[in-house]
C-alpha positions as CSV (number, residue, x, y, z in Angstrom):
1,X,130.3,72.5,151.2
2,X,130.6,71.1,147.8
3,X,129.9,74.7,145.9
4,X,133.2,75.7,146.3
5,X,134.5,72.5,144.5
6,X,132.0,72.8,141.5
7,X,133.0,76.4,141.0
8,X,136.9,75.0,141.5
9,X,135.9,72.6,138.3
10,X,134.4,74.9,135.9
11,X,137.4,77.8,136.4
12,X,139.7,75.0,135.6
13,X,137.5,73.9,132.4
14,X,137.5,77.5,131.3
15,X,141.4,77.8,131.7
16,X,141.5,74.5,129.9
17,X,139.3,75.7,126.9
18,X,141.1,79.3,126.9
19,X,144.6,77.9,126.5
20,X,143.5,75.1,123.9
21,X,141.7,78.4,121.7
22,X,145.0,80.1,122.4
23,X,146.9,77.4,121.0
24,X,144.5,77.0,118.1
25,X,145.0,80.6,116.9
26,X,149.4,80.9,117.7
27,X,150.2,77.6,117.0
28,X,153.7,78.4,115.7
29,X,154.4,80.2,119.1
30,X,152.8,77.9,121.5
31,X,153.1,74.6,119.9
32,X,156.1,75.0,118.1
33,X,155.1,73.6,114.5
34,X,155.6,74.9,110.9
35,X,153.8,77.4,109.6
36,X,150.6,75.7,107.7
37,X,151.8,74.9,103.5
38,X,150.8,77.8,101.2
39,X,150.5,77.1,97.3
40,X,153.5,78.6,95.7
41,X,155.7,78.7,98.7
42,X,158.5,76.7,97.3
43,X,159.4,79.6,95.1
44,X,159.4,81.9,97.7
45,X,161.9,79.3,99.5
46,X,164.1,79.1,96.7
47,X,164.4,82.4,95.6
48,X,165.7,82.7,98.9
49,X,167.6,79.7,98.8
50,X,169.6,80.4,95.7
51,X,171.1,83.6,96.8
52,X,172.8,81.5,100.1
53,X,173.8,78.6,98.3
54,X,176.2,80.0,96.0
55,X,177.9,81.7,99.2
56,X,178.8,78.4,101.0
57,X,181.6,77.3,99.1
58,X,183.1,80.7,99.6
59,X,182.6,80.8,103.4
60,X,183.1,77.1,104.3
61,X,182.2,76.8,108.2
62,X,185.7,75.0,108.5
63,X,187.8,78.0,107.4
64,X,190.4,77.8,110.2
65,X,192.7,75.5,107.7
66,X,192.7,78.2,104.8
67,X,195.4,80.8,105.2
68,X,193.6,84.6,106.0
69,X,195.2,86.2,102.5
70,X,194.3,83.4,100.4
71,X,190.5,83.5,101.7
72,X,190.9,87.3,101.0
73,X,191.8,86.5,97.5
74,X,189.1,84.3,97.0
75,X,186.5,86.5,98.0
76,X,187.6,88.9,95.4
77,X,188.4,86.8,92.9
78,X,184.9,84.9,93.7
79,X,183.1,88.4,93.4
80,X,181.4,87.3,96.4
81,X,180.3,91.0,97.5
82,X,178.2,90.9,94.9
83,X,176.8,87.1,95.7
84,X,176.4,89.1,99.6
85,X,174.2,92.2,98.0
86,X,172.3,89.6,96.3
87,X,171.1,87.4,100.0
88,X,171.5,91.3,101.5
89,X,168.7,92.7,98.5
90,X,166.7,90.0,99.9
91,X,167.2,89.7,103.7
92,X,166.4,93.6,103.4
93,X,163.1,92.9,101.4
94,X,161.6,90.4,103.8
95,X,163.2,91.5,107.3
96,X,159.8,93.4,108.4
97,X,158.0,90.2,107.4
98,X,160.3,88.3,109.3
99,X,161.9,89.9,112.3
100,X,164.8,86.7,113.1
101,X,165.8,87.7,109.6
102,X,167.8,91.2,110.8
103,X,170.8,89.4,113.0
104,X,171.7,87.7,109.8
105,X,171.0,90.5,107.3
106,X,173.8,92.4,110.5
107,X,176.5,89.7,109.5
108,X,176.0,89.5,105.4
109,X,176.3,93.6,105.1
110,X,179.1,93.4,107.6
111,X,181.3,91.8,105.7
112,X,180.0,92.9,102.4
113,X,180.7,96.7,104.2
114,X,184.6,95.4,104.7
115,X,185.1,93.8,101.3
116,X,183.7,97.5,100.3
117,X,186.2,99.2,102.3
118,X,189.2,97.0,100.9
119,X,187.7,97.4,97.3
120,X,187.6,101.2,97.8
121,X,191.4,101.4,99.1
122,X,192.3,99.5,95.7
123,X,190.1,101.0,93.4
124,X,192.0,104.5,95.1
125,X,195.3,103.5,94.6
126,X,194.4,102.5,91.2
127,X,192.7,105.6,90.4
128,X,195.4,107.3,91.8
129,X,197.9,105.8,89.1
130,X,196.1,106.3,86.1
131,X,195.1,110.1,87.1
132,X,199.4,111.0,86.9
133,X,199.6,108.8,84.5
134,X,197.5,110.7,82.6
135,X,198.6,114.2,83.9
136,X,202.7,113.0,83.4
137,X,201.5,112.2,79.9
138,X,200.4,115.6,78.8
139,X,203.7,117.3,79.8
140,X,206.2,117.5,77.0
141,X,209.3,116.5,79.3
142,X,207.4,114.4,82.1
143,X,206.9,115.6,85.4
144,X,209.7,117.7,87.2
145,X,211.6,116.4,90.0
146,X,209.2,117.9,93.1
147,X,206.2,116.9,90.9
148,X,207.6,113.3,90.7
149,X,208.4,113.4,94.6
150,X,204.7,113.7,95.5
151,X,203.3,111.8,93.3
152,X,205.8,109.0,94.6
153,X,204.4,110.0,98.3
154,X,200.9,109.9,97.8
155,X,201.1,106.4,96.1
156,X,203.2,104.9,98.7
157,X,200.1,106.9,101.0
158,X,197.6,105.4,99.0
159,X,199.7,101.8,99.4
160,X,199.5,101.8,102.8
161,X,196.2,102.7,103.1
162,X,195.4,99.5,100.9
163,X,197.2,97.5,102.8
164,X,195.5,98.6,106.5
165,X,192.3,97.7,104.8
166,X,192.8,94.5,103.6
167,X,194.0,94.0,107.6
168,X,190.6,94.9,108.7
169,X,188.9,93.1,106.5
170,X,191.3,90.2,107.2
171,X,190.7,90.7,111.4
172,X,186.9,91.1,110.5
173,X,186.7,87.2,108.6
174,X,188.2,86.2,111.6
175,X,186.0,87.1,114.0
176,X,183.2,86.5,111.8
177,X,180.6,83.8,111.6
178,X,178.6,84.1,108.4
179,X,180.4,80.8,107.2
180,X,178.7,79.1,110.2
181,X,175.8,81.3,110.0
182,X,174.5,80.2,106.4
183,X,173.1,76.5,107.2
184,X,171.0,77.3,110.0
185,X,170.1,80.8,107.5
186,X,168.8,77.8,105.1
187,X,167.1,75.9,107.8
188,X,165.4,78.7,108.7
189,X,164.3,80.1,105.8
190,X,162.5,76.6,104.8
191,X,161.0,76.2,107.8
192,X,159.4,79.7,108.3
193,X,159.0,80.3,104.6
194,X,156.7,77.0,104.2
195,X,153.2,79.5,104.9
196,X,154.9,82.1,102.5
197,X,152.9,82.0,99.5
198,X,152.2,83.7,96.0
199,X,149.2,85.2,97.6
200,X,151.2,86.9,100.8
201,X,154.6,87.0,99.3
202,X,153.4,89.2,95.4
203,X,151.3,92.1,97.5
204,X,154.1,91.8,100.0
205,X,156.8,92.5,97.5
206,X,155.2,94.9,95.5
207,X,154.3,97.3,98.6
208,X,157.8,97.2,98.8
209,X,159.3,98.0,96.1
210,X,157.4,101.0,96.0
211,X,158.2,102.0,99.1
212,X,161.8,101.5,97.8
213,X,160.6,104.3,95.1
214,X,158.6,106.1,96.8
215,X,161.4,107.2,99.4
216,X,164.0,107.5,96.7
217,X,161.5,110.3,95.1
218,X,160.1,111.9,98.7
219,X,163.3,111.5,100.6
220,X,165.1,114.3,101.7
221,X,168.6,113.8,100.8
222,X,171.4,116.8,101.3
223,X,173.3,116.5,97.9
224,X,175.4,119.1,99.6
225,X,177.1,115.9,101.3
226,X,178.6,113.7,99.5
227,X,178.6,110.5,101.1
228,X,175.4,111.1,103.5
229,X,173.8,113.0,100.9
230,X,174.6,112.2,97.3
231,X,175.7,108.4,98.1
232,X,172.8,107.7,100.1
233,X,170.3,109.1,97.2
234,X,172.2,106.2,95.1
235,X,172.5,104.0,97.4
236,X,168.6,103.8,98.2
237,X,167.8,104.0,94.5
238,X,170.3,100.9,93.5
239,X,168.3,98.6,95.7
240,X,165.5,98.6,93.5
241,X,167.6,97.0,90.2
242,X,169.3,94.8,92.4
243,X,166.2,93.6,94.3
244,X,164.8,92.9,90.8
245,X,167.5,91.0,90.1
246,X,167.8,89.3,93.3
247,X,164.2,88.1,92.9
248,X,165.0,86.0,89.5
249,X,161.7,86.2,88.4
250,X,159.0,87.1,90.6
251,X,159.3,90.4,88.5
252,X,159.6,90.3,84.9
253,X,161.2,92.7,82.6
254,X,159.4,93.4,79.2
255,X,160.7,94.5,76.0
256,X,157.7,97.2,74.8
257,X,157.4,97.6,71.2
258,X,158.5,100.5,69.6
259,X,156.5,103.8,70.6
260,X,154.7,101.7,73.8
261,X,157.1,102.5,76.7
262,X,155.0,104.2,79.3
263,X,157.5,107.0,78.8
264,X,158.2,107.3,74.6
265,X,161.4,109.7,75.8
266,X,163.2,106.9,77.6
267,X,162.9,104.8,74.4
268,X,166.5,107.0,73.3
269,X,168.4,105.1,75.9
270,X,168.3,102.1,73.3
271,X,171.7,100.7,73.1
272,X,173.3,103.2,75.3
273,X,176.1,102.2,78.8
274,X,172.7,101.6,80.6
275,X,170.6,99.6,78.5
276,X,173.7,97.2,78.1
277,X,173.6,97.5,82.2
278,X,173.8,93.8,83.8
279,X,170.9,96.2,86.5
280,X,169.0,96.2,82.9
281,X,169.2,92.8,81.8
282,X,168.8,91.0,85.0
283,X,168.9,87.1,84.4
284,X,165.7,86.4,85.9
285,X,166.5,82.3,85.7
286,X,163.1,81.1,87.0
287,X,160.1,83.0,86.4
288,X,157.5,82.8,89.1
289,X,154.0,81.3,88.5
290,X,152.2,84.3,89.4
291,X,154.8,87.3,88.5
292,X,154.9,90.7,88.0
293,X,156.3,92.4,84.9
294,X,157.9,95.7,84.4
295,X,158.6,97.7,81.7
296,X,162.8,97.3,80.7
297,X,162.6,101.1,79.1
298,X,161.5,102.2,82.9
299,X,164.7,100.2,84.3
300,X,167.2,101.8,81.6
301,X,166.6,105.7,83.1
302,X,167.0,103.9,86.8
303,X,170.0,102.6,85.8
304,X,171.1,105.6,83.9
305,X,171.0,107.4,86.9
306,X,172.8,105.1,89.1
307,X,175.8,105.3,87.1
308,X,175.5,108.7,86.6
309,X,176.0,109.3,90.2
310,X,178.3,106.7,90.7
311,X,180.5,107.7,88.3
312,X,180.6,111.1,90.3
313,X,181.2,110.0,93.2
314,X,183.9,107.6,91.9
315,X,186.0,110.8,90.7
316,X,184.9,112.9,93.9
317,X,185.8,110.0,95.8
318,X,189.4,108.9,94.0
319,X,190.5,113.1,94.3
320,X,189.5,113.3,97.6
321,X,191.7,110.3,97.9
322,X,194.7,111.7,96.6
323,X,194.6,114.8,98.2
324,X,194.1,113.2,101.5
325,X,196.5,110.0,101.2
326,X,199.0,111.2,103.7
327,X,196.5,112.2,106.2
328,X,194.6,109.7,108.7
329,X,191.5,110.2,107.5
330,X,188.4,108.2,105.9
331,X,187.5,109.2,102.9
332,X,185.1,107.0,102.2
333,X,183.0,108.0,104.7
334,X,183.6,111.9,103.8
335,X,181.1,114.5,102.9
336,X,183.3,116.9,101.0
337,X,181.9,117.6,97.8
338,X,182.4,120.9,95.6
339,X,179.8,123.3,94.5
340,X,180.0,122.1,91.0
341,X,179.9,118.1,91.8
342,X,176.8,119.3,93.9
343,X,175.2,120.9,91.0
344,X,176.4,117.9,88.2
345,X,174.4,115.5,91.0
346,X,171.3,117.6,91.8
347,X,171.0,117.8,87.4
348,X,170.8,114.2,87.4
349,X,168.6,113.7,90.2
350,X,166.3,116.4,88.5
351,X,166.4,113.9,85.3
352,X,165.0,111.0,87.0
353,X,162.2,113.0,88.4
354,X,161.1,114.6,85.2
355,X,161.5,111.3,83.3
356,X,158.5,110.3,85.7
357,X,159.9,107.1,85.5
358,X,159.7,106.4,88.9
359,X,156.1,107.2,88.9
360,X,155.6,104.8,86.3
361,X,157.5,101.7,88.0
362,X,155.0,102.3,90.9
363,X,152.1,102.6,88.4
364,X,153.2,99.0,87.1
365,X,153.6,97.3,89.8
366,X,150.6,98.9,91.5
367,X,148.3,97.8,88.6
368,X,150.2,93.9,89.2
369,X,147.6,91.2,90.1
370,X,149.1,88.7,91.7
């Protein structure tokens, strides 16, 4: 009769020893504790670290007290959409890494969209004024009484317009909790961070920022389209710039001596809009123990081509504007283009391909050892 009980004892034991092997191999999700210390993971912390910081003062937790159009101002006159793309860049890079890391990449580009919708209305309005400004100036007696009339309509259109975006952006703060969100961000990202070091974090970084090139050039983007087509080509290829800038160091930009750039034809862009480009002369405060370096020649013809564009889709954008200020609709958002805007974006798209300077990024950072 006592079989039974023996056989009782060892299924327990080998329970017992199965749970503790378990636990040995998950210990972050069975027992809770840090991930085990990896050299060189206090860079990866504050990289991370020092694109929240700077965003605290401008979204205290304890907002309630300050006024909804004065925290609006601040914001723009803080620039803080572009301190959001920098933690966004970032949050982007690392969210496959780091799954918990997507609900508060969802709240950083949500109000970095509506800051973007607000600065869109304004930049509108303003383009709106300098176009007949422009136009009025070119006709010997000014505009006629009609011309004046519409031009008066479409600016108080375009005023209005302004106006019910900086109310959505204003009911969006409200309802908002990044200012709240940004602590426990912090305390998150040094807890989990801590096993995140130079020898998981370089490969990790450079597979992505391929990637980031690698879909830029293979994508399939409908440049007869303006926002889901020719913005979104743009849009993908400006995260690579801005990641490198959002990084501060963990990739280096080099200055190659005259005749060495991996491509000798992007050495013309010397001096020009895009070599002077803060996306070309990134600050890169804190260069990383074990870092990766790019070519700056490589970065000027990225660069080039994300103004390019952007400067087309800025016109496209501010005409469709105008034309459509007294209708109820959202430009931003449209996909109208023309025939000949199509044809100005696919030349510069055909540019950055033939440059191969895409290629060569990817060679770079391929070739990295970190």
């Amino acid at each position: 009769m006592r079989k039974p009980h023996l056989n009782s004892c060892f299924v327990l034991a080998g329970c017992a020893c199965l749970l503790l092997s378990v636990a040995a191999c998950a210990p972050n999700t069975l027992l809770g504790s840090r991930p085990r210390y990896r050299p060189g993971s206090e860079e990866s912390i504050a990289r991370l670290t020092r694109r929240i910081d700077p965003l605290v003062p401008l979204f205290p937790p304890a907002r309630r007290s300050t006024p909804l159009e004065t925290f609006v101002d601040s914001l723009v006159e803080g620039d803080a959409r572009a301190q959001l793309f920098r933690l966004e860049s970032l949050l982007r890079l690392y969210r496959h890494k780091f799954p918990t890391l997507a609900e508060h990449l969802r709240q950083v580009k949500e109000v970095e969209d509506g800051l973007g919708a607000y600065t869109y209305a304004v930049e509108s309005l303003k383009f709106a004024k300098e176009k007949f400004k422009k136009e009025n100036q070119t006709q010997a007696q000014g505009p006629d009484a009609a011309q004046q009339t519409e031009q008066e309509k479409i600016l108080e259109g375009l005023g209005k317009k302004e106006e019910m975006a900086r109310n959505g952006l204003k009911r969006l703060l409200e309802r908002s909790t990044l200012g709240s969100d940004l602590q426990p961000l912090r305390s998150q990202v040094n807890s989990r961070f801590t096993g995140w070091g130079y020898a998981k974090d370089v490969p990790y970084v450079k597979r992505q920022l391929q990637r980031t090139l690698k879909d830029v050039r293979d994508g399939k983007f409908d440049f007869n389209k303006l926002e889901d087509g020719v913005h979104e080509f743009r849009r993908q290829l400006r995260w690579f710039p801005m990641t490198i800038d959002s990084l501060d160091g963990l990739i280096l930009v080099r200055d190659d001596p005259e005749g060495a750039c991996p491509v000798p034809a992007l050495e013309k862009l010397a001096g020009s809009a895009a070599a002077r480009h803060r996306y070309s002369n990134p600050e890169l405060r804190f260069p990383a123990e074990h870092s990766c370096t790019i070519s700056r020649c490589l970065l000027w013809q990225v660069v080039k081509t994300v103004r390019d564009i952007g400067r087309l889709q800025n016109e496209a954008q501010g005409n469709l504007a105008v034309d459509g200020a007294l209708d109820d609709i959202d430009v931003a958002s449209s996909n109208e283009i023309t025939p000949a805007e199509t044809a100005r974006a696919e030349a510069i798209r055909i540019e950055l391909f033939e440059s191969r300077a895409l290629e060569s990024l990817m060679a770079q950072l391929s070739s990295c050892k970190s």
